[in-house]
C-alpha positions in Angstrom: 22.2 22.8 19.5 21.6 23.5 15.7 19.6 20.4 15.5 17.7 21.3 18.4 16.4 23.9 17.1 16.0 23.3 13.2 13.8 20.0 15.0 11.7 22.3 17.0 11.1 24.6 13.9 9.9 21.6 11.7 7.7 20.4 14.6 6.0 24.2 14.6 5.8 24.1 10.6 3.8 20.9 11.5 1.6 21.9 14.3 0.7 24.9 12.0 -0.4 22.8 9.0 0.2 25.1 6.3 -0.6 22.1 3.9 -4.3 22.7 4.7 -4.1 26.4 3.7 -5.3 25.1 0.2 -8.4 25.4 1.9 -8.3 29.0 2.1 -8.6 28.9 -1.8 -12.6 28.8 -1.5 -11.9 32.8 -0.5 -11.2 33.4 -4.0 -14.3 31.5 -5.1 -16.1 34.6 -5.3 -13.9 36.9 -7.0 -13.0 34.0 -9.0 -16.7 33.6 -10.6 -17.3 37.4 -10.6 -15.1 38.4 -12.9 -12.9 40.4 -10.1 -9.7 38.4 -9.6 -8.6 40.7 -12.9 -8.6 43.8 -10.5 -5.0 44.4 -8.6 -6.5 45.9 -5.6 -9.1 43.4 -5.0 -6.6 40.2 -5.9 -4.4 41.8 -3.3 -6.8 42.6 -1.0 -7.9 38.8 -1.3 -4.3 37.5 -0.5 -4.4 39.7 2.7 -7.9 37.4 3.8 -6.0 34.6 2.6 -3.4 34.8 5.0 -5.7 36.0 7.6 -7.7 32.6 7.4 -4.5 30.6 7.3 -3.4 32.6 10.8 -6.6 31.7 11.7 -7.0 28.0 10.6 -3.3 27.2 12.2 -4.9 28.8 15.5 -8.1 26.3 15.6 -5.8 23.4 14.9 -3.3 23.7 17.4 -6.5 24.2 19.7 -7.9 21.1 18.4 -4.8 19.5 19.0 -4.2 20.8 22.9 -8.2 19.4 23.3 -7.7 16.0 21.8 -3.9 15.7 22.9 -5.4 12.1 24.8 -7.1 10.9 22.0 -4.6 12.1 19.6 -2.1 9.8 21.4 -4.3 6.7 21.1 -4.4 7.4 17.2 -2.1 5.0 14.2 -1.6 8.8 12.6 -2.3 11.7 14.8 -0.3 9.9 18.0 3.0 11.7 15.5 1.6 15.1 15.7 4.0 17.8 17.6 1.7 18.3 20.7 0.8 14.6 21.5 4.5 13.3 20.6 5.5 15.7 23.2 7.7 17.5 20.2 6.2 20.8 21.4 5.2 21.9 24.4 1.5 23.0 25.6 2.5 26.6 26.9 4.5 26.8 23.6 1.5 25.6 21.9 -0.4 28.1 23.3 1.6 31.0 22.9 1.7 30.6 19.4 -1.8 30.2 19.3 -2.5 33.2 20.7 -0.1 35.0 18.7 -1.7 34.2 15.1 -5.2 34.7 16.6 -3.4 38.5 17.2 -2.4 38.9 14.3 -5.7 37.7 12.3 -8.1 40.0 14.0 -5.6 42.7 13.9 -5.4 42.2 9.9 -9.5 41.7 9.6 -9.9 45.2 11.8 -7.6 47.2 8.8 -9.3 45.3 6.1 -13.4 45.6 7.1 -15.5 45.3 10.1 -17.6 42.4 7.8 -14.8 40.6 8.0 -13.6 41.0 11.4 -17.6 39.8 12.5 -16.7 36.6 9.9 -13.4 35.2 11.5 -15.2 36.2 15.0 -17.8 33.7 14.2 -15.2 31.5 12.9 -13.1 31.2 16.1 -16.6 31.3 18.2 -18.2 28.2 15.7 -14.6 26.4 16.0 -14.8 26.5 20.0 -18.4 25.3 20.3 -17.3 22.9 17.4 -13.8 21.8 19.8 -15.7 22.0 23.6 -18.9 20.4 22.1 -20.3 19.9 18.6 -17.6 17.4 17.4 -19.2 15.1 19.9 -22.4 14.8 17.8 -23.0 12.7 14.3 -24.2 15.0 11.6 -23.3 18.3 13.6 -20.2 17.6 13.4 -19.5 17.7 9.6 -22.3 20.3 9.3 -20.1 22.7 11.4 -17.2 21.5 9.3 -18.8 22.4 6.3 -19.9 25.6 7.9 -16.4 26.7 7.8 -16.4 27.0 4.0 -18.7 28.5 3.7 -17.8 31.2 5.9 -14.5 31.3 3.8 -16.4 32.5 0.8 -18.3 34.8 2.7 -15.0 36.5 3.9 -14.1 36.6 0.6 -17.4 38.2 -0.5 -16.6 41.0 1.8 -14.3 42.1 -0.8 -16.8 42.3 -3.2 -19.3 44.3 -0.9 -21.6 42.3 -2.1 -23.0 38.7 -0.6 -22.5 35.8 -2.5 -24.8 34.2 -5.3 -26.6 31.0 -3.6 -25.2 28.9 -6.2 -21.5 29.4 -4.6 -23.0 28.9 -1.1 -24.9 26.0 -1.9 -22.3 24.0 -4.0 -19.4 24.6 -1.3 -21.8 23.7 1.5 -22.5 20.5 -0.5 -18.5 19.8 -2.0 -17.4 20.1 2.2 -20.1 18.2 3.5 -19.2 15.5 1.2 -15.4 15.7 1.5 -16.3 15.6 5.3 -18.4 12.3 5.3 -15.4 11.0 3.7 -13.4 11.8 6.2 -15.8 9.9 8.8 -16.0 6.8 7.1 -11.4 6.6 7.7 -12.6 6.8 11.1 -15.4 4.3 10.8 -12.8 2.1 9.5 -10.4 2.3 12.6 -13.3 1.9 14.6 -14.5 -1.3 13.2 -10.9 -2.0 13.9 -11.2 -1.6 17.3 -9.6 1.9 17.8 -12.9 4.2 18.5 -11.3 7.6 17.5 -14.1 10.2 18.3 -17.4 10.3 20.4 -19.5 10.9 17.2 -18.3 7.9 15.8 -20.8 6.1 17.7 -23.8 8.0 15.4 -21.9 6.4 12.6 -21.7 3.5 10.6 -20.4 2.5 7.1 -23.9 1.6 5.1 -24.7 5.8 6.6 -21.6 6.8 5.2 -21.5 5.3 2.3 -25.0 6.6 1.7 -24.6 9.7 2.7 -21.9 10.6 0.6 -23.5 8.7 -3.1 -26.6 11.2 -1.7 -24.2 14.5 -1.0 -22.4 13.7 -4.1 -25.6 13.4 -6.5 -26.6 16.8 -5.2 -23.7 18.5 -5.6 -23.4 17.1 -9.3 -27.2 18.1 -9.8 -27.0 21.5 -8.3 -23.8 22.2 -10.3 -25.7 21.2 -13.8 -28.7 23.3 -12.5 -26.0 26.6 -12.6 -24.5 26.0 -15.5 -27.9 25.8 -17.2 -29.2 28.9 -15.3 -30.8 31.5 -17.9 -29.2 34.1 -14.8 -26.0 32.7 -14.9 -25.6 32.3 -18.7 -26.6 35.7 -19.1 -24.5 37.3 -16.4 -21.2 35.5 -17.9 -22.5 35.8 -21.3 -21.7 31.8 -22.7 -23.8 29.1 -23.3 -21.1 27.0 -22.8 -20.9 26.6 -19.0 -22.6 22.7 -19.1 -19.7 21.6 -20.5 -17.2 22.0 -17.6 -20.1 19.8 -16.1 -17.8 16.7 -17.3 -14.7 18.0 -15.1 -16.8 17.9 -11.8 -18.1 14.9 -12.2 -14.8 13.4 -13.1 -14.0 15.0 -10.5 -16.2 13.4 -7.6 -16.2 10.2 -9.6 -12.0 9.8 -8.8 -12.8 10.9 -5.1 -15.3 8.1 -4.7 -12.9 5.7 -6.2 -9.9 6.3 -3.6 -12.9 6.8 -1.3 -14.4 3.2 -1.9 -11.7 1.2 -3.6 -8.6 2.4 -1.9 -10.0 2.9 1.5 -8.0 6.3 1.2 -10.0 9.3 2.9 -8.5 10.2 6.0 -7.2 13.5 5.0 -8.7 15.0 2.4 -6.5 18.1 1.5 -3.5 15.1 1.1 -5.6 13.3 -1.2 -6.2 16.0 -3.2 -2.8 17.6 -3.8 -1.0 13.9 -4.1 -3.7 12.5 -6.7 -2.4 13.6 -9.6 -5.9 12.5 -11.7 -7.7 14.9 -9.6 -4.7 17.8 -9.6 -5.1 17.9 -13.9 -9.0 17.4 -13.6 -9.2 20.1 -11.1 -6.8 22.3 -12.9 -8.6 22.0 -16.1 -12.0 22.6 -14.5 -10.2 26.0 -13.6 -8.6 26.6 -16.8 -11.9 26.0 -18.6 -14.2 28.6 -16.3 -11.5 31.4 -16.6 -11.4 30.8 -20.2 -15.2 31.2 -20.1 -15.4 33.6 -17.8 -12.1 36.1 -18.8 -11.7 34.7 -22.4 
């Protein structure tokens, strides 16, 4: 009976995913870069928006996985997951679901009514995205992207203030390209023979592959473009912000080498938290802004 149950709690921390909640990061991106994470209240108030994005995160993918619980069964990887393995039930599914959406929009109506209208478009993008979007090539990681973005605009709400273009633009561009990945694993298993997703008919790997060396040079031009901003320089008060230039495009280099070489993109929150080259680069890109920024 123990068993039973510490199996059925494992298969709900699974069918959560609180692994992706590293995602949730990008709602710190705006405190991060304006100077703000140093004040208790709003670093507190960011963790609050932190958890209410992962309550709301674990809600879209246990609805993704009740959509897709067919094709999810048909899948080398996904066929494991808790709903299609038949580890947890639908209703069970659902009821947790349900439960974390509560709990999210009860947390973004104490916080701010910006923020509530964010994770409402959030759930709302998500279904269209689930019933719909996901269906189409480019839409699809467009809306994925989307999501983000969104993320730093909920952390923005904090700050009531929107954020700079620069933070928009660069996270729209870092997702898209971290989505494209993520299509070309499944372009792989389709030229396999195991068609995974409806879009993947709009997809090929020469598109892929192309669209990610063009997302990839945009995102590394765009970043040198901010750190040579007269604006920015002046508005964190260093010269000095081209050099963290060589951390991201490290950075994207490493990605494109498990990307390309290793055939290894399928999930890319795994890749990044088990790559250790990327975990130091990343943490020193970090270490070397908040020096800049807070030193």
């Amino acid at each position: 009976m123990v068993n039973k149950y510490k199996n059925l709690f494992l298969s709900l921390v699974r069918l959560i995913r609180p692994h992706q909640y590293v995602k949730n990061l990008f709602i710190f991106a705006p405190l991060f870069f304006s100077g703000a994470l140093l004040d208790l209240n709003i670093a507190i108030q960011g963790g609050y928006v932190f958890i209410l994005f992962s309550l709301l995160a674990s809600s879209v993918y246990i609805f993704n996985d009740i959509m897709d619980v067919d094709q999810d069964r048909a899948h080398p990887s996904k066929k494991n997951r808790p709903i299609a393995s038949g580890q947890v039930s639908v209703l069970l599914s659902v009821c947790v679901m349900l439960v974390f959406l509560l709990l999210a929009f009860l947390l973004a109506f104490f916080i701010s009514a910006n923020l509530l209208y964010i994770a409402t478009l959030y759930i709302l993008i998500n279904i269209l995205y689930s019933f719909k979007l996901k269906h189409y090539p480019i839409i699809d990681v467009s809306i994925i992207a989307l999501g983000f973005v969104l993320r730093v605009f909920a952390g923005s709400t904090l700050l009531e203030s929107s954020p700079s273009i620069w933070i928009v633009l660069m996270t729209y561009l870092l997702a898209l390209f971290l989505a494209f990945a993520k299509r070309r694993d499944d372009v792989l298993l389709s030229n396999n023979g195991l068609h995974v997703r409806k879009s993947i008919d709009g997809y090929n790997l020469d598109f892929v592959n192309a669209a990610m060396i063009i997302v990839a040079s945009v995102t590394i031009v765009s970043y040198i473009l901010y750190t040579i901003s007269d604006s920015v320089q002046i508005r964190l008060d260093s010269d000095y912000l081209y050099l963290t230039v060589f951390f991201v495009i490290t950075g994207i280099l490493r990605y494109l080498q498990i990307t390309f070489v290793e055939n290894n993109s399928g999930s890319p929150t795994k890749v990044v938290l088990r790559d250790r080259f990327l975990k130091i680069n990343t943490i020193a890109w970090i270490l070397s802004f908040a020096f800049i920024i807070y030193g």
